[in-house]
C-alpha positions as CSV (number, residue, x, y, z in Angstrom):
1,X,231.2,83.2,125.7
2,X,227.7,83.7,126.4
3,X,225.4,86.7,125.2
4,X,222.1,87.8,124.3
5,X,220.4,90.4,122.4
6,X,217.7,92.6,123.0
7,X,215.3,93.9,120.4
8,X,212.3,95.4,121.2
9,X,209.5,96.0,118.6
10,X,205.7,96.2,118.5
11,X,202.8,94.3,117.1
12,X,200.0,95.5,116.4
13,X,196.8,93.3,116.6
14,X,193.4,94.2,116.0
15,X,192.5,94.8,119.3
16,X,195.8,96.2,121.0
17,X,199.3,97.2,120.2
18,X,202.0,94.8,122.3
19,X,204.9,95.9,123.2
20,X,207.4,92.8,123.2
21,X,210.7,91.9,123.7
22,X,212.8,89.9,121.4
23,X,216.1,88.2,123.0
24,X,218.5,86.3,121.2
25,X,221.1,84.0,122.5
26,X,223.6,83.2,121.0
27,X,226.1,80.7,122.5
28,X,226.8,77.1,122.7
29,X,224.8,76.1,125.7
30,X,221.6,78.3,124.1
31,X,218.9,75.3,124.7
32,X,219.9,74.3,128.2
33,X,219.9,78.4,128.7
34,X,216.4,78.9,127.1
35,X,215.0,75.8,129.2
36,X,216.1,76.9,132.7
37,X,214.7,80.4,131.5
38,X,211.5,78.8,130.8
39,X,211.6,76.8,134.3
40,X,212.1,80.1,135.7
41,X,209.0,81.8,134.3
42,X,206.4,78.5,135.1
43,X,207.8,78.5,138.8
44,X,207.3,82.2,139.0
45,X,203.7,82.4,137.6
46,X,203.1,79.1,139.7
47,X,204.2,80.9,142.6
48,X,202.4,83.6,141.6
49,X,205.1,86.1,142.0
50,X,203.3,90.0,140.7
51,X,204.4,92.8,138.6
52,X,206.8,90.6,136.6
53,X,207.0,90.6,132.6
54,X,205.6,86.8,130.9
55,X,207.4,84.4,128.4
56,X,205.2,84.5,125.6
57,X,207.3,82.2,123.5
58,X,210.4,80.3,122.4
59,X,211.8,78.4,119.6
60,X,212.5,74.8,121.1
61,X,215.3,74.1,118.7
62,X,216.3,78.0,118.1
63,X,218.0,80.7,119.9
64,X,215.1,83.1,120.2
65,X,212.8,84.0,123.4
66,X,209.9,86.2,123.2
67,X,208.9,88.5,126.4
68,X,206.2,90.5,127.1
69,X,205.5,93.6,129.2
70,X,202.5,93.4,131.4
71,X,201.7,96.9,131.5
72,X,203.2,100.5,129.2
73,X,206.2,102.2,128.7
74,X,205.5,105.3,131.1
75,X,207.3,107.2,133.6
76,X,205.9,108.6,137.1
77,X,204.2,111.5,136.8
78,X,204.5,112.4,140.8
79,X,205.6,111.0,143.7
80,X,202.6,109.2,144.6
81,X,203.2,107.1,140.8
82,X,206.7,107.0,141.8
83,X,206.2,105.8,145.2
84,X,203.5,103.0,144.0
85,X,206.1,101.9,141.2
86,X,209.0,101.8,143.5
87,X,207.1,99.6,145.4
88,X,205.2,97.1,142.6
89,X,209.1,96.8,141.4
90,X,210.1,95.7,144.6
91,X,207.3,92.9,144.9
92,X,208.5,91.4,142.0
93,X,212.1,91.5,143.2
94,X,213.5,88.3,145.0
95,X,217.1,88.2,145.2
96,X,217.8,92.3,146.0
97,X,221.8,92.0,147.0
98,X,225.2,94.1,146.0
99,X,226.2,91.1,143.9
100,X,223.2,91.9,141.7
101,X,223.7,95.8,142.0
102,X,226.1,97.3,139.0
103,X,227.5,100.8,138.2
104,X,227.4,102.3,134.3
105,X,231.1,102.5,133.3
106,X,230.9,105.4,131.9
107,X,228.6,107.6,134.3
108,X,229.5,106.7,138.2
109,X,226.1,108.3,139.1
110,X,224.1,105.7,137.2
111,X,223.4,102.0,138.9
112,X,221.4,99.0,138.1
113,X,219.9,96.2,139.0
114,X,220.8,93.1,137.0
115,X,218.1,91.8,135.0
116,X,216.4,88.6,136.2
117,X,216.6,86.9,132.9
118,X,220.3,87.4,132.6
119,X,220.8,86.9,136.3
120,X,219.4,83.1,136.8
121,X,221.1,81.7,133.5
122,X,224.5,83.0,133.9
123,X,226.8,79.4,135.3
C-alpha cells in the first residue's frame, strides 16, 4: 500500500530561514515513485509552469524527497491579496477536475484539492 509522510521543518541559513518540506515514502515501488516525481518537477520548470513549490532534493537510493516553498506561510490580508492568490494558485493548477476535488470526512463544509505530488504518482 502506498503512502507518504509529510514533515515540515525549517533551516536556518546565514542569510535566510527556509521553510521545507520533508516527504517520505514508504512503499515498495518508492524509487520508480520518486523518479516520476522528479520527471514531473524538470518538465514543469522546463515548461516553465509559475507559482509552483521546487524539488530541492532526493535520496537516489532512499525514500526521502525534499520540497521547497517559493514564497511564506501567510494568509490574505484583504480581498485584493485574496483575489491575487486565488488567482497565482490557479496558474499553477493544470488538471482542475471533480476527480481531483475531495471532501474532509469529518467536516462536510471543508474541500480540497488533491495535492499535485500525490496526484501524478498514484497508479
Amino acid at each position: 500500500m502506498w503512502s507518504a509522510q509529510d514533515q515540515t521543518k525549517q533551516i536556518i541559513r546565514s542569510k535566510y530561514v527556509a521553510q521545507v518540506l520533508k516527504v517520505l515514502y514508504n512503499d515498495d515501488d518508492v524509487k520508480n515513485r520518486i523518479q516520476k516525481l522528479v520527471n514531473l518537477y524538470e518538465k514543469l520548470e522546463k515548461k516553465g509552469v509559475p507559482n509552483i513549490d521546487h524539488l530541492d532534493c532526493y535520496n537516489k537510493e532512499g525514500d526521502i524527497v525534499y520540497l521547497s516553498p517559493k514564497g511564506l506561510k501567510v494568509v490574505p490580508k484583504n480581498q485584493q491579496e485574496l483575489f491575487e492568490a486565488i488567482v497565482c494558485v490557479l496558474e499553477a493548477l493544470t488538471d482542475i477536475r471533480w476527480d481531483n476535488i475531495v471532501q474532509q470526512h469529518n467536516d462536510p463544509s471543508k474541500w480540497f484539492l488533491i495535492d499535485s505530488t500525490t496526484r501524478f504518482l498514484l497508479p
